[in-house]
C-alpha positions as CSV (number, residue, x, y, z in Angstrom):
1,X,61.4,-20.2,7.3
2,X,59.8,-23.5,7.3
3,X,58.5,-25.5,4.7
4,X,54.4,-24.6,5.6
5,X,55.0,-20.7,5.9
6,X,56.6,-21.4,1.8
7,X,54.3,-22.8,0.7
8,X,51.8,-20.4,2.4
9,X,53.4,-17.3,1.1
10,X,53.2,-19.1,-2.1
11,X,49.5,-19.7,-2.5
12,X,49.2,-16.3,-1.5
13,X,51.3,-14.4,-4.4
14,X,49.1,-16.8,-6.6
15,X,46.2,-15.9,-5.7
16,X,46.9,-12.0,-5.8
17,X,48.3,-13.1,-9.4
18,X,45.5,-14.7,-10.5
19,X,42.4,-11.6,-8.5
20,X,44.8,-9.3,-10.6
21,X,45.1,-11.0,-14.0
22,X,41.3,-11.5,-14.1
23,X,38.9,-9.7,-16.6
24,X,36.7,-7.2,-14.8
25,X,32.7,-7.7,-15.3
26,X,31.2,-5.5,-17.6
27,X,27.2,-5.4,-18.6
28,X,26.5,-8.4,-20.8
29,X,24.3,-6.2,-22.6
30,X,23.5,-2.4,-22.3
31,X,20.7,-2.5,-24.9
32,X,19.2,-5.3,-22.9
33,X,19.6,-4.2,-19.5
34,X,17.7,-0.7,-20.7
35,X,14.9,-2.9,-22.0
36,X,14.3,-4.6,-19.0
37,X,14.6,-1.7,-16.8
38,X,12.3,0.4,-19.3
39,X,9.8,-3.1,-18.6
40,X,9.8,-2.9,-15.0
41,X,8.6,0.5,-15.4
42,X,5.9,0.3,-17.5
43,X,4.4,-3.2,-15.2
44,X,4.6,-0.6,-12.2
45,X,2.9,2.3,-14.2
46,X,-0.1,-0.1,-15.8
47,X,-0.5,-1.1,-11.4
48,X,-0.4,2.6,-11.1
49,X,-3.1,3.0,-13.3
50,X,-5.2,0.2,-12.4
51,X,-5.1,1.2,-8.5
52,X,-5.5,4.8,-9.4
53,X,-9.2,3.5,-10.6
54,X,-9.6,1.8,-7.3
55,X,-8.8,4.2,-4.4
56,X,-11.1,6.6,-6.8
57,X,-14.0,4.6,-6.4
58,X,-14.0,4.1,-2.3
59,X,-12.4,7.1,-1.2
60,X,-14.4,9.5,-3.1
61,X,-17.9,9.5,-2.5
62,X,-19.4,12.9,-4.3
63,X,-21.5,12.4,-7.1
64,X,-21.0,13.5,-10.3
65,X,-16.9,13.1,-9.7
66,X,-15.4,10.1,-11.9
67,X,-12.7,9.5,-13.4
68,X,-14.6,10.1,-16.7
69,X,-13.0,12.8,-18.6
70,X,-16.3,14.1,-20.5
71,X,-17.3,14.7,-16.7
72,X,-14.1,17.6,-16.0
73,X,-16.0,20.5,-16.3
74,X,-15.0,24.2,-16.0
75,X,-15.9,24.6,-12.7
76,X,-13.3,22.1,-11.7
77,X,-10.8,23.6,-13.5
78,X,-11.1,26.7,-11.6
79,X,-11.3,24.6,-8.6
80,X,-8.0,22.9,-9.5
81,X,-6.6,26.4,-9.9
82,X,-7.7,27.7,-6.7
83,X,-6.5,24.6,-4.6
84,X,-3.0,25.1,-5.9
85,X,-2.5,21.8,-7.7
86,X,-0.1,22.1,-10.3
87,X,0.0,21.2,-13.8
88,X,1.4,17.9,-15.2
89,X,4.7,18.0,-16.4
90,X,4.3,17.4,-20.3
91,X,5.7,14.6,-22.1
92,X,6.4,14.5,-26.2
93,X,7.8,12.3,-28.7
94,X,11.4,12.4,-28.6
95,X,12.7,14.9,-31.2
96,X,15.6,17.3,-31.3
97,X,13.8,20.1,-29.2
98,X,12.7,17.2,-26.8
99,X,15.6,14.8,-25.7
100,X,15.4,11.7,-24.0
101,X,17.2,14.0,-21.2
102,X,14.5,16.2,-20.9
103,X,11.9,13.7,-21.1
104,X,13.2,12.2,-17.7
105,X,13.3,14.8,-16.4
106,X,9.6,15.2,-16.8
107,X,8.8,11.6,-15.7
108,X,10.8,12.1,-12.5
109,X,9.1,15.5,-11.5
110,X,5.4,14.1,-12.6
111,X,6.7,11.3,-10.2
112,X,7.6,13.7,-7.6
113,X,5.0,15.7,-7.7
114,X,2.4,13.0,-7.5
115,X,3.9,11.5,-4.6
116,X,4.2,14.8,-2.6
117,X,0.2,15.4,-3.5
118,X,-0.9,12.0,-1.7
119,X,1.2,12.8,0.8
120,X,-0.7,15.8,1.9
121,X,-3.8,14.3,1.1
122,X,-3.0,11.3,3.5
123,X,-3.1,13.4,6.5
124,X,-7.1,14.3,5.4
125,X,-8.4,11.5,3.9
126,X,-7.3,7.6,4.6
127,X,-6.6,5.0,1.4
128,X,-3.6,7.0,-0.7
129,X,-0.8,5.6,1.0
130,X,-0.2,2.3,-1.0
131,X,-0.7,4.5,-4.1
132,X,1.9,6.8,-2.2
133,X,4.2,4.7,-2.0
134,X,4.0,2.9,-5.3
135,X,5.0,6.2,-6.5
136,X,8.1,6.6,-4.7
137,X,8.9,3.4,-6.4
138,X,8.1,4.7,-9.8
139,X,10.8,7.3,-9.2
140,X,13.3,5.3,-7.9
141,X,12.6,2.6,-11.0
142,X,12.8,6.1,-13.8
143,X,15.7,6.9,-11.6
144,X,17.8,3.2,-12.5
145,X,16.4,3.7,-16.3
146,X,17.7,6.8,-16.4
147,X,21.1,5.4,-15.3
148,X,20.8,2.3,-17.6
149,X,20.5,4.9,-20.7
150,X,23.1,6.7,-19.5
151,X,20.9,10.0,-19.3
152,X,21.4,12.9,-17.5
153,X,18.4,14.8,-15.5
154,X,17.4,18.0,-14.3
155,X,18.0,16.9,-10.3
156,X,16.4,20.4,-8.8
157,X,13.5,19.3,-6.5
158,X,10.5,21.5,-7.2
159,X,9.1,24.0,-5.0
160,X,7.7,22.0,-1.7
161,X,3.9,22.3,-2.1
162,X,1.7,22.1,0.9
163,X,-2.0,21.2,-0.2
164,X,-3.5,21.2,2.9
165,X,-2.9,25.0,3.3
166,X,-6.0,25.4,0.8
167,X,-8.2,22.5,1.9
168,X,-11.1,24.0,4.6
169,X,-13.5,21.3,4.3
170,X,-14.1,17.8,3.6
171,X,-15.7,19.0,0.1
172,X,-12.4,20.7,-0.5
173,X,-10.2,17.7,0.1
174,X,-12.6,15.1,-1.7
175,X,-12.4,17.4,-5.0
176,X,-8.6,17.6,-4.5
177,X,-7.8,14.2,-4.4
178,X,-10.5,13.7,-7.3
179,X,-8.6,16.1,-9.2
180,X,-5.1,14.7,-8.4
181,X,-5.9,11.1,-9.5
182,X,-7.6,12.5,-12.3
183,X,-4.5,14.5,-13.5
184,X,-2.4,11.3,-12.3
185,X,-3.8,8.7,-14.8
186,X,-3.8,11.0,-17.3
187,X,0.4,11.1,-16.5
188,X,0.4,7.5,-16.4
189,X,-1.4,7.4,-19.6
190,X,1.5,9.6,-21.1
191,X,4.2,7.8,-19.3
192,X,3.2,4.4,-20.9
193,X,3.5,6.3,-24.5
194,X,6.6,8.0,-24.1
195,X,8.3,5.0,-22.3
196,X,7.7,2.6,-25.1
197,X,9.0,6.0,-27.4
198,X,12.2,6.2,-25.4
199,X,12.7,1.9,-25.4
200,X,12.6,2.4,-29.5
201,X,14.4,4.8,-29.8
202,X,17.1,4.0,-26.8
203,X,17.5,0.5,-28.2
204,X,17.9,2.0,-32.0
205,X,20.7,4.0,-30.9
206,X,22.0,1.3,-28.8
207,X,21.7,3.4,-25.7
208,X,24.1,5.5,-26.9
């Protein structure tokens, strides 16, 4: 064995030594990782909400349907009912008989279920696919917060809707997708209060 191939071998069993011997990385900072996560979240749920406001006002075109909640009237309701949109998943303050847990749960099915109601409406009426998609990012953002707090979720997809089944006309589709944004900002609304619930109480309990 020559003097090169010694010295080679050498470095080598140093090396391994040295990969071996060496602390493995750990997250500087739970608490602060959680924060920023739970941040990044809310930025992309206030967009949410200010887009939600836009695609309202040039995609639907019937008077008398804003985004104005005195303007909901029973008649809609019934509507809402006999389209087949479902209700929003509720969010509450964290409490004993509502767990940060549970409360993911919620934001990832309101997510879900959101997402999977532009979807249909897409294929009837054009300007919900940005919003679409920003909602498949919401989930996938909950979804990392979720893992930041260490939290466990309910992970059973809901029942696959399929709005278009109940949508024969365009007045049909235009008070669906008023209806969906509708119930949408009022999720985003709850989102933003129970996310900056969770971040106070997450980071007082250290993220557990």
């Amino acid at each position: 064995m020559n003097a090169f191939t010694v010295v080679a071998l050498l470095h080598c069993f140093l090396l391994a030594a040295l990969v071996q011997s060496a602390p493995v990385s750990s997250p500087s900072n739970p608490s602060q990782t959680f924060k920023e996560v739970v941040e990044r979240v809310m930025r992309l749920v206030e967009k949410i909400r200010k887009d939600v406001r836009s695609v309202h006002g040039s995609i639907i075109n019937i008077d008398g349907l804003t985004l104005d909640p005195s303007s909901q009237t029973g008649q809609l309701e019934m509507m809402r009912i006999t389209l087949g949109i479902p209700d929003t998943p509720v969010l509450k303050e964290l409490s004993e008989q509502f767990t940060a847990d549970m409360c993911v749960s919620r934001m990832l099915a309101g997510g879900r279920l959101y997402q999977g109601l532009l979807v249909d409406l897409s294929g009837r009426l054009g300007g919900l696919e940005a919003l679409s998609a920003e909602l498949r990012d919401l989930v996938t953002h909950i979804n990392q917060m979720k893992d930041a707090a260490q939290l466990s979720s309910d992970s059973s997809d809901q029942s696959s809707l399929d709005l278009t089944l109940n949508l024969h006309g365009n007045y049909d589709v235009q008070v669906a997708a008023h209806l969906t944004l509708c119930q949408l900002l009022e999720f985003c609304h709850d989102l933003i209060r129970s996310l900056r619930n969770m971040a106070e109480t997450q980071m007082a309990r250290g993220t557990r």
